[in-house]
C-alpha positions as a Markdown table, in Angstrom:
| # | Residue | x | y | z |
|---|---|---|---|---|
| 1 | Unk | -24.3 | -47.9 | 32.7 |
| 2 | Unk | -26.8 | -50.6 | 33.7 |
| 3 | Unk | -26.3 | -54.4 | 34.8 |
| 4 | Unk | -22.8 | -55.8 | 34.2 |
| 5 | Unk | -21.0 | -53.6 | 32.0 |
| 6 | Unk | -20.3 | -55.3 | 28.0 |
| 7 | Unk | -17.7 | -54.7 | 26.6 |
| 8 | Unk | -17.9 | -53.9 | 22.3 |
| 9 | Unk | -15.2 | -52.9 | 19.9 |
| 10 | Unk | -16.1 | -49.8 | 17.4 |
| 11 | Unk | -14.6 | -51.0 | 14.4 |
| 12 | Unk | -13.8 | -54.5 | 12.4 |
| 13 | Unk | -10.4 | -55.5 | 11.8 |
| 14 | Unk | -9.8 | -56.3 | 8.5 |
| 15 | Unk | -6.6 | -57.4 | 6.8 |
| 16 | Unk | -7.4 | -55.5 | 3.6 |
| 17 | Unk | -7.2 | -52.3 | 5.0 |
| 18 | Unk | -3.5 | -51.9 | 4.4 |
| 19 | Unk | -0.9 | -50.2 | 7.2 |
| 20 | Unk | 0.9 | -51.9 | 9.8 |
| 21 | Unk | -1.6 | -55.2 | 10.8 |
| 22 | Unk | -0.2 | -55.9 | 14.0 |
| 23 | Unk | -0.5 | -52.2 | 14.9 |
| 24 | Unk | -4.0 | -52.1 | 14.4 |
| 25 | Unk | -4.8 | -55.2 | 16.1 |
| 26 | Unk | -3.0 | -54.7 | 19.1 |
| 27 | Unk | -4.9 | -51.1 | 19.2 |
| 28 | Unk | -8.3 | -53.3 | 18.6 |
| 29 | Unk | -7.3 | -55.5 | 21.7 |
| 30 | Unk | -6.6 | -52.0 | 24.0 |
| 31 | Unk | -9.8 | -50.3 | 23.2 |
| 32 | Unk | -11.8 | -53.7 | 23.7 |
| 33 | Unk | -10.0 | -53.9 | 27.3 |
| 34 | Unk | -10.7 | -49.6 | 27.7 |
| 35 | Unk | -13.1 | -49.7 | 30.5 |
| 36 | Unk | -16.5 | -47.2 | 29.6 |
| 37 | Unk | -16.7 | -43.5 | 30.8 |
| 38 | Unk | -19.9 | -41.8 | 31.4 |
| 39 | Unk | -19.9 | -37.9 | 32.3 |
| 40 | Unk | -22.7 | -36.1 | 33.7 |
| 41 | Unk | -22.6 | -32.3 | 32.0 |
| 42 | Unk | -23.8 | -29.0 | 33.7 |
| 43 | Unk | -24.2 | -25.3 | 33.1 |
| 44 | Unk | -22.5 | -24.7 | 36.7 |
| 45 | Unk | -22.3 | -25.7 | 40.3 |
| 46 | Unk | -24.8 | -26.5 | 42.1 |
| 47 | Unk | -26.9 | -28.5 | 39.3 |
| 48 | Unk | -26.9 | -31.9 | 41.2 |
| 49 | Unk | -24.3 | -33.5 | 39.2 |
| 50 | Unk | -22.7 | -34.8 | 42.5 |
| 51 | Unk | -26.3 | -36.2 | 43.9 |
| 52 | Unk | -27.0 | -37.8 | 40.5 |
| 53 | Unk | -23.4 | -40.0 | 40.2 |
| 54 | Unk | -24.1 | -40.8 | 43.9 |
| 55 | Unk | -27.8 | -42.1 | 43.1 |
| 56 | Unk | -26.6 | -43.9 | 40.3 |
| 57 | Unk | -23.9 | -45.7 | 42.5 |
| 58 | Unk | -27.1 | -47.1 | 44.5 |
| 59 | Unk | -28.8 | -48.4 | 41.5 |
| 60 | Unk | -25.8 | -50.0 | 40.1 |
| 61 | Unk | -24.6 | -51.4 | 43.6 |
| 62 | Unk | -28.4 | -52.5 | 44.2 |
| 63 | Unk | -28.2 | -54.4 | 40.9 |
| 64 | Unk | -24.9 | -56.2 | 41.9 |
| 65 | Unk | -22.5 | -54.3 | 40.2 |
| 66 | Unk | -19.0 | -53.4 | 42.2 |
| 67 | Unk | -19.0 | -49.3 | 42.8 |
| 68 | Unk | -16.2 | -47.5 | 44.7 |
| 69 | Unk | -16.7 | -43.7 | 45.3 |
| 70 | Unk | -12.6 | -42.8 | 44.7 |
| 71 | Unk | -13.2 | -39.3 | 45.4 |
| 72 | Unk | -16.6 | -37.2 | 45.7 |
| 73 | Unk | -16.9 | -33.5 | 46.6 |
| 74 | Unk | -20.0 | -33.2 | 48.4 |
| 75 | Unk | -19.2 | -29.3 | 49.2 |
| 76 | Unk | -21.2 | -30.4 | 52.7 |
| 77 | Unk | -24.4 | -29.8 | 50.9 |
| 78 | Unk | -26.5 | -31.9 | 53.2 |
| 79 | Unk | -28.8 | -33.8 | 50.7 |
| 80 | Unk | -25.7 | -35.0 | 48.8 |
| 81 | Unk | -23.5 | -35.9 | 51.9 |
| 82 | Unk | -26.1 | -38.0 | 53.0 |
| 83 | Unk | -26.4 | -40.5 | 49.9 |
| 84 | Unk | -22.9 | -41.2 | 50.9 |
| 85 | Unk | -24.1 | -43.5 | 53.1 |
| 86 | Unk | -23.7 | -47.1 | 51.9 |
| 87 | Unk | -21.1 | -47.0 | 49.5 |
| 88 | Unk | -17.5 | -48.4 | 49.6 |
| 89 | Unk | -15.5 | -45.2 | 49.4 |
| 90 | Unk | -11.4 | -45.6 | 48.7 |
| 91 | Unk | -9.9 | -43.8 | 51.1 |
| 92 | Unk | -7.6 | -40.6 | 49.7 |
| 93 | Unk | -3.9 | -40.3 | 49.3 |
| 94 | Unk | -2.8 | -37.6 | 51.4 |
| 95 | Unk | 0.2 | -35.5 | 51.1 |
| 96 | Unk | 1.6 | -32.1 | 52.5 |
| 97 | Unk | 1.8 | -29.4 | 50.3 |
| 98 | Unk | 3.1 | -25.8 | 51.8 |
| 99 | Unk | 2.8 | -27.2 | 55.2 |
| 100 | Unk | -0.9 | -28.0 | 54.5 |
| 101 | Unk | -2.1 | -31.7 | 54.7 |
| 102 | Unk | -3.9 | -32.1 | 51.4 |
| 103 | Unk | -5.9 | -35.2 | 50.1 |
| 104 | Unk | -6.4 | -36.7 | 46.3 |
| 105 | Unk | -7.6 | -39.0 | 44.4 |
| 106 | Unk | -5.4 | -42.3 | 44.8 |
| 107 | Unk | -5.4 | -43.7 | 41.7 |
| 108 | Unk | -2.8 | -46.5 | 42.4 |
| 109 | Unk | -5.4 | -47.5 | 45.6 |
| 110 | Unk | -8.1 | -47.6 | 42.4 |
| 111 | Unk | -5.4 | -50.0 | 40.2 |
| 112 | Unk | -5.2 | -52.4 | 43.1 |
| 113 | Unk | -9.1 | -52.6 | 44.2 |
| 114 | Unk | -10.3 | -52.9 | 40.9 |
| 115 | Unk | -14.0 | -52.1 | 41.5 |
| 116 | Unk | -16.5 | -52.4 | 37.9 |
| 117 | Unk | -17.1 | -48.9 | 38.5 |
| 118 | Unk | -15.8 | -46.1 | 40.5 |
| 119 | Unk | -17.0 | -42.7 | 40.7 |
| 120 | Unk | -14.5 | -39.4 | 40.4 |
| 121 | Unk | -16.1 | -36.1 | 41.0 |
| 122 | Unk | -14.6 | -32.9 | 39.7 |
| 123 | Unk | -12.8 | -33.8 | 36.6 |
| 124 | Unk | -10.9 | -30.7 | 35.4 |
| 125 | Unk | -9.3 | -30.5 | 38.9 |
| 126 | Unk | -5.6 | -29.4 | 39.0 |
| 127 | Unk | -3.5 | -32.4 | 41.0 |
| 128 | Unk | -1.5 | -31.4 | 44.2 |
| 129 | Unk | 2.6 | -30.6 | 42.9 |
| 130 | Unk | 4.3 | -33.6 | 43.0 |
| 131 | Unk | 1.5 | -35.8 | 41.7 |
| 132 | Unk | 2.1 | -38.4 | 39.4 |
| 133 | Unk | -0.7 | -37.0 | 36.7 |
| 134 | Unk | -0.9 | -32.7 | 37.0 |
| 135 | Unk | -4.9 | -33.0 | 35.9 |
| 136 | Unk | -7.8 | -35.2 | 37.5 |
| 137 | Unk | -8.8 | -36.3 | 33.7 |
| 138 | Unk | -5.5 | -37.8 | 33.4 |
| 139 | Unk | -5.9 | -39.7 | 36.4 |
| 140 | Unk | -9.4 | -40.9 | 34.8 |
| 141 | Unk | -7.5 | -41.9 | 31.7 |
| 142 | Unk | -5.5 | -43.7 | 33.4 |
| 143 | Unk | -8.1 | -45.4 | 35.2 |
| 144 | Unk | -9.7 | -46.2 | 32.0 |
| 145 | Unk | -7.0 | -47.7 | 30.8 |
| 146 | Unk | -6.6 | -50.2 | 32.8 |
| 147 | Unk | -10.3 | -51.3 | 32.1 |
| 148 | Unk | -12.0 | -49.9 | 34.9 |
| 149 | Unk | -15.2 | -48.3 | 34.2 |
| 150 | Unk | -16.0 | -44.5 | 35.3 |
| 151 | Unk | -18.5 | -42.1 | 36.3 |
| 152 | Unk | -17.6 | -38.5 | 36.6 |
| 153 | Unk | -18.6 | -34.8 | 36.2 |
| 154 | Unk | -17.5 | -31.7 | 34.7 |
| 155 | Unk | -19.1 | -28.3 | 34.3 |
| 156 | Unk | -19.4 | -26.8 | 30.6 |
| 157 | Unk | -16.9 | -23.9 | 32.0 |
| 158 | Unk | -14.4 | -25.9 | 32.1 |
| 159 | Unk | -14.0 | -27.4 | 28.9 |
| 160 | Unk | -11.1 | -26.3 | 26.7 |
| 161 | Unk | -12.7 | -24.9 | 23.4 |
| 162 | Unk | -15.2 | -23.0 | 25.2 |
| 163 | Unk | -12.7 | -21.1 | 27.5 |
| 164 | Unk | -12.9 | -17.7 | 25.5 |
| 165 | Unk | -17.0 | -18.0 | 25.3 |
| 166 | Unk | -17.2 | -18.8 | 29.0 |
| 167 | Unk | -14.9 | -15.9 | 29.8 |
| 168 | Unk | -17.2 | -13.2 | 27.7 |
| 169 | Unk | -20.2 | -14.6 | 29.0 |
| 170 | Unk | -18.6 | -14.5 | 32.8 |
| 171 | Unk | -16.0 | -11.7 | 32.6 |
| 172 | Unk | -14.2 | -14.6 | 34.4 |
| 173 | Unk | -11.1 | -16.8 | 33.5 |
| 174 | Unk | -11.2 | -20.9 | 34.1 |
| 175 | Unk | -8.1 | -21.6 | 34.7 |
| 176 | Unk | -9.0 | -25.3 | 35.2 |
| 177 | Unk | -9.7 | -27.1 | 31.9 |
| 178 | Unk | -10.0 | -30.1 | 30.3 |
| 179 | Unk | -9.5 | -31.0 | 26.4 |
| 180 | Unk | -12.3 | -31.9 | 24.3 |
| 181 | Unk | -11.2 | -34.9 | 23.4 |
| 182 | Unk | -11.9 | -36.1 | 26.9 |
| 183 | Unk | -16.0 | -35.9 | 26.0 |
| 184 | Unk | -15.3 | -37.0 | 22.6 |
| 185 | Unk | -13.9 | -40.5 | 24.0 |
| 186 | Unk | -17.0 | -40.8 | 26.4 |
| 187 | Unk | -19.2 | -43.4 | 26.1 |
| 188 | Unk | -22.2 | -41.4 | 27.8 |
| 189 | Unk | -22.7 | -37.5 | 28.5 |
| 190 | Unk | -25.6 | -36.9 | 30.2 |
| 191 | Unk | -26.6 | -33.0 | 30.7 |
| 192 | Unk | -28.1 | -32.4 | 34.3 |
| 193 | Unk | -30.3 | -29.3 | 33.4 |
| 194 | Unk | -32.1 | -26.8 | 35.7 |
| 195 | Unk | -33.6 | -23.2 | 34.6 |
| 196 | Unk | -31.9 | -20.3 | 35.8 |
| 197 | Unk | -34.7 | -19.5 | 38.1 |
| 198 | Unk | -34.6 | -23.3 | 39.9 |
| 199 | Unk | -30.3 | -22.7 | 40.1 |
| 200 | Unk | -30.3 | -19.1 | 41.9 |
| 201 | Unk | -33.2 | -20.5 | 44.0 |
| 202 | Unk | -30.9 | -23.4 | 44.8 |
| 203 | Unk | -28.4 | -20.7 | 45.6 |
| 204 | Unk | -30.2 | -18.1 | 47.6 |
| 205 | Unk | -31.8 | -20.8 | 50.0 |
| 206 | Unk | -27.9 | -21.8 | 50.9 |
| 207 | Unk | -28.3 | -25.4 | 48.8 |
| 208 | Unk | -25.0 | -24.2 | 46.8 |
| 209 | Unk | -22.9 | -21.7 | 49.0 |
| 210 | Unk | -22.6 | -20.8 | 51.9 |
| 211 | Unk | -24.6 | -17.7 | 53.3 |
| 212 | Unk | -21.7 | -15.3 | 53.2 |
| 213 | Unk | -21.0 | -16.5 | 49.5 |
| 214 | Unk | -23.9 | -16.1 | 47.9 |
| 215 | Unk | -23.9 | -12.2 | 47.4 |
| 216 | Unk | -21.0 | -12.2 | 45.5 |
| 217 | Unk | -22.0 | -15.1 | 43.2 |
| 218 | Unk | -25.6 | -14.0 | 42.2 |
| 219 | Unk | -23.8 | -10.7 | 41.0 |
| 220 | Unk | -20.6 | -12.8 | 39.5 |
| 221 | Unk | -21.5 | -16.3 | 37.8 |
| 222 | Unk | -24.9 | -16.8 | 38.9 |
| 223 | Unk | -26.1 | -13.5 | 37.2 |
| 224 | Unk | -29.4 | -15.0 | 35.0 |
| 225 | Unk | -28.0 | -14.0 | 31.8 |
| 226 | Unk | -25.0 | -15.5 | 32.3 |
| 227 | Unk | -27.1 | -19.0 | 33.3 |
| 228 | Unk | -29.0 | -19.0 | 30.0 |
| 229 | Unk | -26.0 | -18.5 | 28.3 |
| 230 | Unk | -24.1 | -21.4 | 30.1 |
| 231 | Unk | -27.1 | -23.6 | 30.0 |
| 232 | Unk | -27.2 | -23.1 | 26.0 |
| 233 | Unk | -23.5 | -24.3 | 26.0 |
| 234 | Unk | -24.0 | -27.1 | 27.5 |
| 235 | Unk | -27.1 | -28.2 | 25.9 |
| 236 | Unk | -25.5 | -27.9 | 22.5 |
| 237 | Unk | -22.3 | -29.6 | 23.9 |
| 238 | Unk | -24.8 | -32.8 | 25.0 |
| 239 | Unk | -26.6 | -32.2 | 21.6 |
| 240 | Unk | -23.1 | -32.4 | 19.2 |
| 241 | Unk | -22.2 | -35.7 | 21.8 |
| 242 | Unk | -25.2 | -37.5 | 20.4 |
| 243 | Unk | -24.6 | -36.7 | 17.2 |
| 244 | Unk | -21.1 | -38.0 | 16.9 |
| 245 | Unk | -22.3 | -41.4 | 19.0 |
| 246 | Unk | -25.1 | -41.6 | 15.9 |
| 247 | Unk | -22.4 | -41.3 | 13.3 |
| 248 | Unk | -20.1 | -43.6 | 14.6 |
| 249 | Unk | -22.7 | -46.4 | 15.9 |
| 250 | Unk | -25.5 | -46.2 | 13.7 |
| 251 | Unk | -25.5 | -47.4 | 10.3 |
| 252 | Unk | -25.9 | -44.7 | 7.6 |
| 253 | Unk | -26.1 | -46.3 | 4.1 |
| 254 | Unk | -26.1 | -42.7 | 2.5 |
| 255 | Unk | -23.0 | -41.5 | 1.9 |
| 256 | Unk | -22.0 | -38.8 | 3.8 |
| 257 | Unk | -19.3 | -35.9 | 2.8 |
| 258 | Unk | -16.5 | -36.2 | 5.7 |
| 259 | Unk | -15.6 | -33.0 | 7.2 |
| 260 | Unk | -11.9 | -32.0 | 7.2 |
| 261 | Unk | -11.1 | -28.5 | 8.5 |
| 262 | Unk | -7.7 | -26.7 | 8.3 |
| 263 | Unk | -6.9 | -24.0 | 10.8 |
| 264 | Unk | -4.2 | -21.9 | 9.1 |
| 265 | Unk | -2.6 | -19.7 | 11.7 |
| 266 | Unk | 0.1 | -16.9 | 12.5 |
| 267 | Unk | 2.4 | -16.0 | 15.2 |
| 268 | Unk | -0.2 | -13.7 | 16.3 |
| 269 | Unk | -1.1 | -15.2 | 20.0 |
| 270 | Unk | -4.5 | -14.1 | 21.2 |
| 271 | Unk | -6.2 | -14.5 | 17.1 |
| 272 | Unk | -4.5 | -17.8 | 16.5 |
| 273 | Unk | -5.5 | -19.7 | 19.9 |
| 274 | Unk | -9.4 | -17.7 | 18.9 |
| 275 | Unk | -8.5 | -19.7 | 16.0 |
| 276 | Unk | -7.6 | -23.2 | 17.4 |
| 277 | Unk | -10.5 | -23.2 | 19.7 |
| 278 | Unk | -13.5 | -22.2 | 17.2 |
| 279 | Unk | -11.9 | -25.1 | 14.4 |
| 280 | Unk | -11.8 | -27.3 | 17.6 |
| 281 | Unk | -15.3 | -26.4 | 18.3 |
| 282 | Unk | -16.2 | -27.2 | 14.5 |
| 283 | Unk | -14.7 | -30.3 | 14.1 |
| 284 | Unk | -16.1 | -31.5 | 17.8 |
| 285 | Unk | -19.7 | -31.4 | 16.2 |
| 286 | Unk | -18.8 | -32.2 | 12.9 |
| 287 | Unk | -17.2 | -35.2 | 14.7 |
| 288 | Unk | -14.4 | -34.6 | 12.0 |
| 289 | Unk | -10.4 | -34.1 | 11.4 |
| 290 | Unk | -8.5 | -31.3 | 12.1 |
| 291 | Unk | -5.6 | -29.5 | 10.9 |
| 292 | Unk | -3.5 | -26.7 | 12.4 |
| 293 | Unk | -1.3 | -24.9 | 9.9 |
| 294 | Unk | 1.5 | -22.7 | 10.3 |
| 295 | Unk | 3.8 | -21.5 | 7.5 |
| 296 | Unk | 6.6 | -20.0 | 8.6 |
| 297 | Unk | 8.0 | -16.8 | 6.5 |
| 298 | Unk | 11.1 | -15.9 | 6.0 |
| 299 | Unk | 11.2 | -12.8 | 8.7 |
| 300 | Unk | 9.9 | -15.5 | 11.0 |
| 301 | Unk | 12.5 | -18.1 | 10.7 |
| 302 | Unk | 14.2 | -19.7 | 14.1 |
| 303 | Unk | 16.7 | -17.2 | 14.1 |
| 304 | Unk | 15.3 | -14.1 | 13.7 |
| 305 | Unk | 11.7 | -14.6 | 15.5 |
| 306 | Unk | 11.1 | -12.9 | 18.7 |
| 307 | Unk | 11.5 | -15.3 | 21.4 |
| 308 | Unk | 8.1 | -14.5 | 23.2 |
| 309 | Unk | 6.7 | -15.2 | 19.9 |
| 310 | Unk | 8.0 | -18.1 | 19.7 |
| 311 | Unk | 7.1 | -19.4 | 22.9 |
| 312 | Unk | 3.5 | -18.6 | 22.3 |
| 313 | Unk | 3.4 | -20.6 | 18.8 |
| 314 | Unk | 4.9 | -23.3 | 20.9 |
| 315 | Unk | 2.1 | -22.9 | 23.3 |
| 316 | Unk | -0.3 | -22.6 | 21.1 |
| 317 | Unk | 1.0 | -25.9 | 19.3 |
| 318 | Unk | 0.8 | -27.9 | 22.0 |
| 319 | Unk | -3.2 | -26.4 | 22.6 |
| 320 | Unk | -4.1 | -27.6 | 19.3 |
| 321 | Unk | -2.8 | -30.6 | 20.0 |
| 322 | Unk | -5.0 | -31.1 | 23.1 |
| 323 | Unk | -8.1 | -30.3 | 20.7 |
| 324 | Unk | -7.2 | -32.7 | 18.8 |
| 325 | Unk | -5.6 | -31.2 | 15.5 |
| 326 | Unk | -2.6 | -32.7 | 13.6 |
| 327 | Unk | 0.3 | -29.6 | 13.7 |
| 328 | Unk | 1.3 | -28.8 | 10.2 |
| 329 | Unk | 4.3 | -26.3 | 10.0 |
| 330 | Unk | 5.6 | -25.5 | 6.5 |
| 331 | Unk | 8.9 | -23.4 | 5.9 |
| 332 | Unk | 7.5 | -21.0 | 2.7 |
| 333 | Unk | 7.4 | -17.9 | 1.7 |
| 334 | Unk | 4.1 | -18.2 | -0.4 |
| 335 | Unk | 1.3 | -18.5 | 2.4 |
| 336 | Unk | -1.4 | -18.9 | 0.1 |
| 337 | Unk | -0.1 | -21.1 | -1.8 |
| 338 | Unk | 1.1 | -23.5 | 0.9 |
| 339 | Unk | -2.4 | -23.4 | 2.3 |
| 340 | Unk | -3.9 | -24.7 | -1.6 |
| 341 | Unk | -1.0 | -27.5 | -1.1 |
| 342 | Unk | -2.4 | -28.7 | 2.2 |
| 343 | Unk | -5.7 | -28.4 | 1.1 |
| 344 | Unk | -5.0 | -30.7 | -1.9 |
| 345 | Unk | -3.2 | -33.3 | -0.1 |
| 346 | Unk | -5.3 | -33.2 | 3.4 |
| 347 | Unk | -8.5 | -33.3 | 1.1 |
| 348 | Unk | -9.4 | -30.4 | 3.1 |
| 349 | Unk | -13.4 | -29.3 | 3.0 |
| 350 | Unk | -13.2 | -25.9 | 5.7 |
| 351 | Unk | -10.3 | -23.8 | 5.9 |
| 352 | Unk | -10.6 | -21.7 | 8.9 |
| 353 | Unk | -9.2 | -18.4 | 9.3 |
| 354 | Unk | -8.7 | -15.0 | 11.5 |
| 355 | Unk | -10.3 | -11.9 | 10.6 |
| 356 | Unk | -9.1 | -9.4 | 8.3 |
| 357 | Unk | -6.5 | -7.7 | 11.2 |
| 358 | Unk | -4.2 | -11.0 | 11.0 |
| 359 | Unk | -0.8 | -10.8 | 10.0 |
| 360 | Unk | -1.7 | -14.2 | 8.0 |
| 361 | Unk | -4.6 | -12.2 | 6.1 |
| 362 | Unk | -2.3 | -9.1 | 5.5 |
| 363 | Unk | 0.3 | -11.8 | 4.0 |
| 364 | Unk | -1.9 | -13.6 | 2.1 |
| 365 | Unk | -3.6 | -9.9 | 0.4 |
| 366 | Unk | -0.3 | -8.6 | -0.4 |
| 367 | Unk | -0.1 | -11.5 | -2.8 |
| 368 | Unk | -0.5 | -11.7 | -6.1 |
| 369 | Unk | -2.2 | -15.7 | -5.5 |
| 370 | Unk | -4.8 | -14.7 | -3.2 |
| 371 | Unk | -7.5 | -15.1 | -5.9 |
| 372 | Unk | -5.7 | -17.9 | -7.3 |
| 373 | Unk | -6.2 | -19.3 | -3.5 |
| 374 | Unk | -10.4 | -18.3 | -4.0 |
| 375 | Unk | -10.4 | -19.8 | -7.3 |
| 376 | Unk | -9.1 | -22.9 | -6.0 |
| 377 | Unk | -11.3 | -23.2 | -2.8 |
| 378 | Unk | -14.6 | -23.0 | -5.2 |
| 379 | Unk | -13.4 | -25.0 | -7.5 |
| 380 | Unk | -12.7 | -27.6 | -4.7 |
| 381 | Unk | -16.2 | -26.8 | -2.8 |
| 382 | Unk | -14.1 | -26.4 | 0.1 |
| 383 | Unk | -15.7 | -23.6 | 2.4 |
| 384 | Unk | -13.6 | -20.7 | 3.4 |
| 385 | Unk | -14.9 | -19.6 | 7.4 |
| 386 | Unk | -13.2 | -16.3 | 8.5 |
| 387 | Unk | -13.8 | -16.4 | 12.5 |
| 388 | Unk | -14.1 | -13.1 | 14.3 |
């Protein structure tokens, strides 16, 4: 973000295009009023995403521009604590929780000071109970909305697609995420990149952890294969950001086949959320639409479905949903066929799929259309991905 932030809408309005005018328009006027969101990207703690929102909140403040810090965790690493000094910071709600005295983000205390900028550190954090938002990103969103601009920061760990990846790189569980769509709506994602031998230097001369911490995390997180792993996440992550700011700013007079993928899934758990989160990762760099499909079978109609089943297809709805996919669910005996339906009218180009051990693959063998369902896709040119 540099001088006073402009404001640009990303598409034209025109009366031609056919659905609901006034609709579209009033969406036009809410996205021109959106104010811009910049994240700063990193492999782990400890990168200096924190130091670099702070030094940009000089620059910007330097060049006249109105910056709030509304909440910054400096984790009392000393370098960082002392570029608070200087900058308007908006005091924090505080609230009890379990007989603690806690303190958060006040985003009403944002609303009503209405600074051009304000910085929020920490963006997949998980809101006190009793919050008005549960997540930090929502607060952000909210934020946005309202047409203030923000700077923030998010490690790759974090983000919703990559949760599985991060845990078998780790052997650890993020239990704080965001969705991807939150990057995908960022105006700017800048990666904050060290080697692996500058970040456990960082770490074993105390600039991350304390002393009695750092033990544990060089032979945890901080382990250097686990580093170059992360680091590779997050520079692809940067990488397929660019991209999808190219494709929707720069104009490309060649035309260009538009992704569509369809993620067909079961009421397998663990395989279909493998399955929502490697189409989400697809159709992230693609910078493309996604389907989730379910057909429901007879033996797994309402009534006779098992009701842990059914709370996990529920649950694994509503994580598609966060990644962006449009939820199709289909009463049909015929699973391949269904899927050749959807693929017809969605003008489908990837269908994504579990490996051979899925109930879905199982169903769709044991008919007599599966090479009817082949046939089709080649015919079509639509690609066929079986993820593992």
């Amino acid at each position: 973000m540099s001088d006073k932030i402009k404001l640009k809408t990303i598409k034209k309005y025109n009366m031609s295009e056919g659905g609901n005018s006034a609709e579209d328009f009033l969406t036009l006027i809410k996205n021109s009023r959106r104010g811009k969101f910049k994240v700063y990207i990193g492999m782990s703690a400890g990168v200096g995403k924190t130091y670099r929102m702070l030094q940009e909140a000089h620059a910007l403040l330097e060049n006249g521009i109105d910056v709030k810090i509304g909440y910054i965790e400096t984790h009392n690493r000393k370098e960082t604590h002392a570029l608070l000094e200087g900058l308007s910071i908006i005091p924090r709600r505080k609230l009890f929780y379990k007989g603690k005295e806690l303190e958060e983000l006040d985003v009403q205390a944002v609303l009503n000071l209405r600074p051009e900028v304000v910085i929020v550190d920490e963006l997949a954090h998980t809101n006190i109970e009793g919050s008005k938002n549960e997540k930090r990103w929502q607060d952000v969103m909210e934020i946005l909305d309202s047409g203030i601009n923000v700077i923030s920061a998010v490690n790759i760990q974090h983000i919703e697609s990559l949760n599985e990846e991060v845990k078998s790189i780790t052997d650890i569980e993020v239990k704080e995420r965001i969705p991807d769509s939150m990057l995908s709506q960022a105006d700017e994602v800048v990666n904050i990149d060290l080697t692996a031998e500058e970040l456990i230097n960082r770490l074993k001369a105390g600039k991350i952890y304390d002393q009695a911490k750092i033990n544990s995390a060089l032979n945890n997180f901080f382990k250097s294969e686990s580093i170059l792993q992360l680091r590779e996440l997050a520079l692809k992550e940067v990488a397929s950001q660019v991209t999808r700011k190219v494709e929707s700013e720069v104009t490309i007079h060649k035309a260009i086949k538009k992704e569509r993928f369809l993620a067909c899934i079961s009421s397998n758990e663990k395989t279909a959320k493998n399955v929502i989160r490697k189409t989400a990762r697809l159709a992230n760099y693609y910078n493309s639409q996604w389907y989730l499909l379910y057909v429901q079978i007879p033996r797994e109609s309402s009534d006779k479905i098992a009701l842990d089943k059914q709370r996990h297809l529920i649950n694994n709805f509503k994580l598609a949903t966060e990644l962006g996919a449009e939820i199709i669910k289909v009463e049909n005996p015929n699973v391949a066929h269904t899927i050749m339906e959807q693929c017809e009218e969605r003008k489908i180009t990837t269908v994504c799929i579990g490996k051979p051990h899925l109930n879905l693959w199982k169903i769709i063998l044991a008919t007599d259309t599966f090479n009817s369902l082949l046939n089709k896709l080649s015919q079509e040119n639509i690609d066929l991905v079986i993820l593992s």
